[in-house]
N, C-alpha and C positions, 0 to 999 in steps of 0.2 A: 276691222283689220288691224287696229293698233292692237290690238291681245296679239296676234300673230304675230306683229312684228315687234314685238317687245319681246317674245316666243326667241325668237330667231336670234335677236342680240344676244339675249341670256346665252344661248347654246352657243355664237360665236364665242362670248369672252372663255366661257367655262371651259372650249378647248385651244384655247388659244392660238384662236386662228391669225391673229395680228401683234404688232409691235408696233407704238406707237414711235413716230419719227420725225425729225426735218427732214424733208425734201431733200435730196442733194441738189446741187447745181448744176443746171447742165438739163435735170432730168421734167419730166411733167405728171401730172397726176392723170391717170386713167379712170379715173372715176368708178361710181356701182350703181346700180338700178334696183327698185324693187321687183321680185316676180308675184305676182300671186293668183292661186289657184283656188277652189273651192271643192274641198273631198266629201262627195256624195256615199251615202250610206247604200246598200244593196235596190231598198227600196227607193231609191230616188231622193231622200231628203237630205238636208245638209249636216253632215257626220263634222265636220269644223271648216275654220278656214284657215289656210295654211299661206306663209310668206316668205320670200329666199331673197337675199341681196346675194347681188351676184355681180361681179368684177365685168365693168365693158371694156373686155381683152381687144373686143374688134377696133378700139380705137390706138392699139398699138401699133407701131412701124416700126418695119425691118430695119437694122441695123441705127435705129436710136434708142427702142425700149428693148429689143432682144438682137440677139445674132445667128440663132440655128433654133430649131425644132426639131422634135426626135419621138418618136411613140413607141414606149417599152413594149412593144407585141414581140411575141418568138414567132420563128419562121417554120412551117411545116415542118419543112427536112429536116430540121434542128429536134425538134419531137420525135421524129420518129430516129434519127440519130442516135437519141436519148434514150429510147425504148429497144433496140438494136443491141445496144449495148449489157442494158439490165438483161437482157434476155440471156444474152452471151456469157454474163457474168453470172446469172441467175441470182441476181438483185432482186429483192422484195419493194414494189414500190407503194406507196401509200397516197 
């Protein structure tokens, strides 16, 4: 498992996923966990093993580590709005 997770740092730093920092005050660390998985080959045998740190988000609370959440999804109507339009205008869409 340390290949893997040596695997996983390399690939954090190289896209710079972090900035290292003080703490501010006031604030707390949320921590990360390892995940790890074993990717089997078609036939059944073991093709590698694979390992992900991953942020424990669920130890965050409302209105100390964040204040609103929001999920980028479009809304149906908004698509087909969208499509209405191109049509009307006869926009080529890609």
């Amino acid at each position: 498992w340390k290949d893997a997770m040596d695997k996983e740092i390399v690939a954090l730093e190289q896209n710079h996923s972090w900035i290292l920092t003080d703490l501010p005050q006031g604030k707390h660390l949320i921590g990360c966990k390892w995940i790890y998985k074993i990717k089997h080959k078609a036939g059944g045998s073991i093709e590698r093993y694979k390992a992900r740190l991953v942020a424990k988000g669920y130890n965050q609370q409302v209105g100390v580590d964040f204040f609103d959440t929001f999920s980028p999804v479009v809304k149906h109507t908004t698509i087909r709005l969208i499509l209405a339009i191109a049509a009307v205008k006869q926009w080529h869409l890609h």
